[in-house]
N, CA and C of each residue as an Amber inpcrd file, in Angstrom:
protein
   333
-137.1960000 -31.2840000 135.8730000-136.4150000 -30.0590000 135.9030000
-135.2050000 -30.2250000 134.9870000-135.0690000 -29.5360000 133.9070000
-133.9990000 -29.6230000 133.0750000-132.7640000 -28.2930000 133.4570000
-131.6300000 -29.1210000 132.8100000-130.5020000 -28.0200000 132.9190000
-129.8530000 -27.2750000 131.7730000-128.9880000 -26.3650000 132.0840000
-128.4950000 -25.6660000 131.0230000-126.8640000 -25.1850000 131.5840000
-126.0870000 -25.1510000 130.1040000-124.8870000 -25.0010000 130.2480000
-124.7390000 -23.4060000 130.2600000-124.7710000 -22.2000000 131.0500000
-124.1670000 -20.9070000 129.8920000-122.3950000 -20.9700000 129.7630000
-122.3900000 -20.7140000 129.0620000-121.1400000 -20.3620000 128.6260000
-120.6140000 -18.9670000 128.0150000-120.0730000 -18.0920000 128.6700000
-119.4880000 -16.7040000 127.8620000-118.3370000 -16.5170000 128.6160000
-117.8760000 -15.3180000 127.4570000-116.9320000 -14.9560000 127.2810000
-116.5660000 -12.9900000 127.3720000-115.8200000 -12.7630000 128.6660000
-115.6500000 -11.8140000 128.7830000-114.2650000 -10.7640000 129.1600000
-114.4780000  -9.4890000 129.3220000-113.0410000  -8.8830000 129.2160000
-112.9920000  -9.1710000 130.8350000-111.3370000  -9.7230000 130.7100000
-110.7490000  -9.9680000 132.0480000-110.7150000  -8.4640000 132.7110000
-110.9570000  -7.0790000 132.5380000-110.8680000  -6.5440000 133.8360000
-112.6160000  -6.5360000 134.2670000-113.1710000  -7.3280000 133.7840000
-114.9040000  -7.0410000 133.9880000-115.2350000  -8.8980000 135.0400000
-113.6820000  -9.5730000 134.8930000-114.1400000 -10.7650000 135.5990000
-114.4530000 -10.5550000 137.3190000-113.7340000  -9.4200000 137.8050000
-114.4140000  -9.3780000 139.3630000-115.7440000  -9.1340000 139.6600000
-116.1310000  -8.1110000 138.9860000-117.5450000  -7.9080000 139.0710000
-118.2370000  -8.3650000 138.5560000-118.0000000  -9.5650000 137.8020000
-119.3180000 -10.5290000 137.0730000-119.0950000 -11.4010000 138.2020000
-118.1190000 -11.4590000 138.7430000-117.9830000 -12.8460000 139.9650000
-118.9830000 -12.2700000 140.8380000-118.9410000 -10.8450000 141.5230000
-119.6750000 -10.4510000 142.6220000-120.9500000 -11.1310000 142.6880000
-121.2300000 -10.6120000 141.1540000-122.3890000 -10.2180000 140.8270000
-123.5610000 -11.5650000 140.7130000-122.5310000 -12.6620000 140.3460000
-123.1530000 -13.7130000 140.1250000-123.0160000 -14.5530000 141.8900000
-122.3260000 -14.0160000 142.3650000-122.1020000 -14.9680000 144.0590000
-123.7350000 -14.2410000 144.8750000-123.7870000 -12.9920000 144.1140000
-124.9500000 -12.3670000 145.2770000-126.2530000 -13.2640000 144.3750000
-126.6250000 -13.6960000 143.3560000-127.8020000 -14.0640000 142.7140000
-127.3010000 -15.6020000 143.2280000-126.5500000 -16.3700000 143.4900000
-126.9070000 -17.8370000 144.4830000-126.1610000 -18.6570000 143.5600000
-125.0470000 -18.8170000 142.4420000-124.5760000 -19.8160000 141.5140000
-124.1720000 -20.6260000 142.1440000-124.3010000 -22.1600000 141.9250000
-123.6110000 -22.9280000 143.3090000-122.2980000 -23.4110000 142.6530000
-122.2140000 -23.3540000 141.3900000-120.8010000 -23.8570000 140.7370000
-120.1640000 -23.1130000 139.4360000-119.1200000 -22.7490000 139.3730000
-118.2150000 -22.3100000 138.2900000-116.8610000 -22.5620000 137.8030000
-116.9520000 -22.5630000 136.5600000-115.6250000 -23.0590000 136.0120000
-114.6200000 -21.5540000 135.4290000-113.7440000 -21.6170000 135.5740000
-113.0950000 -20.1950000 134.8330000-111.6300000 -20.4790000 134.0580000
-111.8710000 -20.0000000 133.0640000-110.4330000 -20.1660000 132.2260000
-110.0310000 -18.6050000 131.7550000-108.8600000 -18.5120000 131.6500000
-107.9450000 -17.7560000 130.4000000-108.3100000 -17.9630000 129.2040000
-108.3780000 -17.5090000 128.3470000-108.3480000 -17.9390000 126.6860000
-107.6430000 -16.9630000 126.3810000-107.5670000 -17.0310000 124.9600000
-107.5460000 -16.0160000 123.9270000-108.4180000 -16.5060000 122.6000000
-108.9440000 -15.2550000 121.6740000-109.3590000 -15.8710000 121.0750000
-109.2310000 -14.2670000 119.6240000-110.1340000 -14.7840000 119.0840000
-110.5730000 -13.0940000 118.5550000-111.8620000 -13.3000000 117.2640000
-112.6180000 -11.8700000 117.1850000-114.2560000 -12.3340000 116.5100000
-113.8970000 -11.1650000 115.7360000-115.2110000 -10.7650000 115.6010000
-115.4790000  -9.5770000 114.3640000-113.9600000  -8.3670000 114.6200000
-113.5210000  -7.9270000 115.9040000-112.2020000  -7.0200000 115.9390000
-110.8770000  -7.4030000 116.0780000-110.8270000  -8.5160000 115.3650000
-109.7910000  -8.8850000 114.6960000-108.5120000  -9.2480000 116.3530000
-109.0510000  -8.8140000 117.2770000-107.7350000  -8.8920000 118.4960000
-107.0410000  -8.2800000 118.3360000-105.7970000  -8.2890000 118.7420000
-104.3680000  -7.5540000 118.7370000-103.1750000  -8.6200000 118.5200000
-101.9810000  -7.9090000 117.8910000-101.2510000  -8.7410000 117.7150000
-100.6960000  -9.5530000 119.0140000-100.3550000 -10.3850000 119.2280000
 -99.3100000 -11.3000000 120.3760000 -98.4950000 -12.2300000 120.1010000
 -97.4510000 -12.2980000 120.3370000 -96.2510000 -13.7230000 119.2300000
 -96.6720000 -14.6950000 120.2770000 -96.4500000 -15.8950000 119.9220000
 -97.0300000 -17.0580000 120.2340000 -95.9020000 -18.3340000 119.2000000
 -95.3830000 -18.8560000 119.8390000 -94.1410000 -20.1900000 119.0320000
 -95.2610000 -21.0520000 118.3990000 -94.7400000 -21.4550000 117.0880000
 -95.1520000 -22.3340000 116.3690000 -93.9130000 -23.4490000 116.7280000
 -94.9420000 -24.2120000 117.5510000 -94.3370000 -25.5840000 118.3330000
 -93.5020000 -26.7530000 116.8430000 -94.4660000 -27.0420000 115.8330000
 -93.8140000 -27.6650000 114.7560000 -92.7550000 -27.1630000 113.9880000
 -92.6500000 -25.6280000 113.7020000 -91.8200000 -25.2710000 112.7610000
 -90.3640000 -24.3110000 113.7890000 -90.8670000 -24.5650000 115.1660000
 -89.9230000 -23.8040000 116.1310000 -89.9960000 -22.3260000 115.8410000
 -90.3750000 -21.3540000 114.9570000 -90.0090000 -20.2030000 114.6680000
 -91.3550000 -19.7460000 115.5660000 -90.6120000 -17.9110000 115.8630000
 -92.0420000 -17.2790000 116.1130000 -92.3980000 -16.1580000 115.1370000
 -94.3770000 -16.4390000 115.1760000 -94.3920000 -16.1250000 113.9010000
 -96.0310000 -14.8930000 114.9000000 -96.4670000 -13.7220000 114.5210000
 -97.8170000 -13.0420000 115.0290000 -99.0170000 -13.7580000 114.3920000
 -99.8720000 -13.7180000 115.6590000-101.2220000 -14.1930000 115.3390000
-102.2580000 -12.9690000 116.2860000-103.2680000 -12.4980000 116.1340000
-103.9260000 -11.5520000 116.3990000-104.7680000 -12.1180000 117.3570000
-104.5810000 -11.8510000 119.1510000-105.5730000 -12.5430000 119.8140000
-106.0410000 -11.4470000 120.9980000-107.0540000 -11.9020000 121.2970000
-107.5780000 -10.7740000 122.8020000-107.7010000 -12.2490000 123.9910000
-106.9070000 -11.8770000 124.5430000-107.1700000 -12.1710000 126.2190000
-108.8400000 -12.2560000 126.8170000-109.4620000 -13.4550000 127.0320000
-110.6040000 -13.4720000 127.5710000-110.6220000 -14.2800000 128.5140000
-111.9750000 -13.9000000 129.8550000-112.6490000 -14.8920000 130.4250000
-113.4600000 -15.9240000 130.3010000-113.2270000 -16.9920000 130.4300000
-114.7360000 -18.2630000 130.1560000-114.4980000 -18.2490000 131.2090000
-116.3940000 -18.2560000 131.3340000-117.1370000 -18.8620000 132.5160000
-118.0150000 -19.5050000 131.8210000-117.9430000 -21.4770000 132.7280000
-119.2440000 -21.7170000 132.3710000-119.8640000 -21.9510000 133.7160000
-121.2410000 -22.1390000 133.3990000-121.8400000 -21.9750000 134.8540000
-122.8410000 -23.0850000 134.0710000-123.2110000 -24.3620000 135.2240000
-124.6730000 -25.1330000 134.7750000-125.5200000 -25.1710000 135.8440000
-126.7850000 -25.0090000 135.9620000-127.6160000 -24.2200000 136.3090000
-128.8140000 -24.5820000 136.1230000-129.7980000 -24.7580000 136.8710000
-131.5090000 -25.2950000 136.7060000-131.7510000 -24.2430000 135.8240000
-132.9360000 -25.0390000 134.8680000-133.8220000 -23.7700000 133.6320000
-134.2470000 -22.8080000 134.1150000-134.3040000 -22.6910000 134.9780000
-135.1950000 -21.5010000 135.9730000-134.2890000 -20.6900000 136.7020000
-133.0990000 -20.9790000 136.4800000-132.2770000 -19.7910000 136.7020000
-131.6040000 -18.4660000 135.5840000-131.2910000 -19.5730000 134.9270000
-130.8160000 -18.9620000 133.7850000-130.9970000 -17.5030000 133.2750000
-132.3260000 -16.9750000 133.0780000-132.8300000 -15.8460000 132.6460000
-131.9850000 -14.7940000 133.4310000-132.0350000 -14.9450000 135.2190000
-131.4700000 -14.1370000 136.0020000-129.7510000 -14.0940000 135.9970000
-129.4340000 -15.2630000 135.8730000-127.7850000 -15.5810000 135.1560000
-127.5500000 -14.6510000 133.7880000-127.6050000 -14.9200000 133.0200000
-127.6670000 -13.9320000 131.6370000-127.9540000 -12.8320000 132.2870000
-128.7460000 -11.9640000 132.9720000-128.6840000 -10.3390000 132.9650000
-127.7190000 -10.3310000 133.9050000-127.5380000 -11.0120000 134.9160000
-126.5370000 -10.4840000 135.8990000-124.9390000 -10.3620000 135.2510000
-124.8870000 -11.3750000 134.2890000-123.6740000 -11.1800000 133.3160000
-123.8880000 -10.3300000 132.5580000-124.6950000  -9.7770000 131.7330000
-124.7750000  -8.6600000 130.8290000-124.7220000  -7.1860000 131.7580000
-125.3380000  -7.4010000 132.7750000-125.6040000  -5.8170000 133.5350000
-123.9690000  -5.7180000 134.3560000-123.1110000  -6.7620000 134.5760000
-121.8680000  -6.7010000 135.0780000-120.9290000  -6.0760000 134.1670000
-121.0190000  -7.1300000 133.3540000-119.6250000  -7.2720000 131.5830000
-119.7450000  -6.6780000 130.5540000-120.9650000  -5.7900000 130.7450000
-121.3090000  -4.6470000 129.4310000-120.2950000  -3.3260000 129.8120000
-119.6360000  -2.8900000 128.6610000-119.2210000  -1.8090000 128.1590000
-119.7130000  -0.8720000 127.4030000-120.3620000  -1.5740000 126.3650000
-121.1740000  -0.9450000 125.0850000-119.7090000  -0.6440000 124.0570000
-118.9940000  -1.0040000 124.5250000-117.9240000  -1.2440000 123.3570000
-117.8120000  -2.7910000 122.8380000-117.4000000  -2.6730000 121.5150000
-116.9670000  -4.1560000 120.5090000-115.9060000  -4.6800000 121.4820000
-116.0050000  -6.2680000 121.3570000-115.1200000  -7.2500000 121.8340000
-115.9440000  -7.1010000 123.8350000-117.1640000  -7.1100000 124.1060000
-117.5710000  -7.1360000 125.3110000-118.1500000  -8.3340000 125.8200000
-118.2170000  -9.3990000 124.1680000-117.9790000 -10.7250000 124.6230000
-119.6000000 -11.2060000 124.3290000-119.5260000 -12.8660000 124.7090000
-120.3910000 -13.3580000 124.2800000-121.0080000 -14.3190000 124.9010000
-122.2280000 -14.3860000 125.2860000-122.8970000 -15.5790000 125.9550000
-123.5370000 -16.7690000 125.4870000-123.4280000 -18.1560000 125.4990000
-124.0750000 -19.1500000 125.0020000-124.4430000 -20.0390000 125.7560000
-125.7030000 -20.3150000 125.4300000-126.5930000 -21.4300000 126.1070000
-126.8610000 -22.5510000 125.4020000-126.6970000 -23.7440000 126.0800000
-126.9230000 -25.4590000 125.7160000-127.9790000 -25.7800000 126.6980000
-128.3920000 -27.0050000 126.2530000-129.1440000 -27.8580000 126.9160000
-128.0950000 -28.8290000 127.3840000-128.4810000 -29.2920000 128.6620000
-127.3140000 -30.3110000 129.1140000-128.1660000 -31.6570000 129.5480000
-128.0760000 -32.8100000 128.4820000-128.5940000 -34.0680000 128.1990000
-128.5980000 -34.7680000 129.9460000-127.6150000 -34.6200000 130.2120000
-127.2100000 -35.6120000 131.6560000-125.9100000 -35.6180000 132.2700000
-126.0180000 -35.8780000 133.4320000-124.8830000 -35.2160000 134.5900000
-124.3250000 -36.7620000 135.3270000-123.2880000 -37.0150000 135.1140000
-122.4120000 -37.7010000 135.7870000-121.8340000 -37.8770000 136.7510000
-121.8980000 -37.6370000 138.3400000-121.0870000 -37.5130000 139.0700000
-119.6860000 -38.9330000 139.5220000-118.9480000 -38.4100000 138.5630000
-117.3130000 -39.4620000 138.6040000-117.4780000 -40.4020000 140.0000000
-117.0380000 -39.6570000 141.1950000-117.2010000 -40.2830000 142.8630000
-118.1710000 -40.5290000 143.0890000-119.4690000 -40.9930000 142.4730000
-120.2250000 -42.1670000 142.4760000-120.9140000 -43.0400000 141.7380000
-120.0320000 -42.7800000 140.6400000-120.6530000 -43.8230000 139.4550000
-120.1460000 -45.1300000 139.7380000
């Protein structure tokens, strides 16, 4: 039985209902961050300190969710729609999903 990493990226007011959505289909683990980032729509402006030169200077970013979720191969398919049928808008910047293969799993507290 092999595993897989997904990883996407979505608009923070769409993160409650991808949570629902993914607690009712059975995920047993998730990671969640803040980002910012920005793709083909360029983001929006936000000032942000340039730590080396001390000054503040605009850089163009959008506010996103990461979730990664790892997950038996045989889930996955149902993971991906439950995130797409949650986090879809049908508007640009609605984010992006990516899948890895995950080589091998470590558990730290009992290696």
């Amino acid at each position: 039985m092999g595993y897989k990493k997904i990883e996407c990226f979505i608009r923070p007011e769409k993160f409650e209902e991808v949570i629902v959505g993914l607690e009712k289909v059975g995920i047993e683990g998730i990671n969640v961050d803040k980002i910012y980032g920005y793709g083909s729509q360029k983001g929006e402006e936000k000032e942000v300190e340039n730590y080396k030169q001390k000054k503040e200077y605009e850089v163009k970013f959008k506010e996103k969710i990461k979730l990664e979720i790892v997950t038996e191969e045989s889930k996955v398919e149902k993971i991906i729609e439950t995130i797409k049928t949650h986090a879809q808008t049908g508007k640009i910047g609605d984010g992006k999903i990516y899948i890895t293969p995950i080589e091998e799993s470590i558990k730290i507290r009992t290696t």
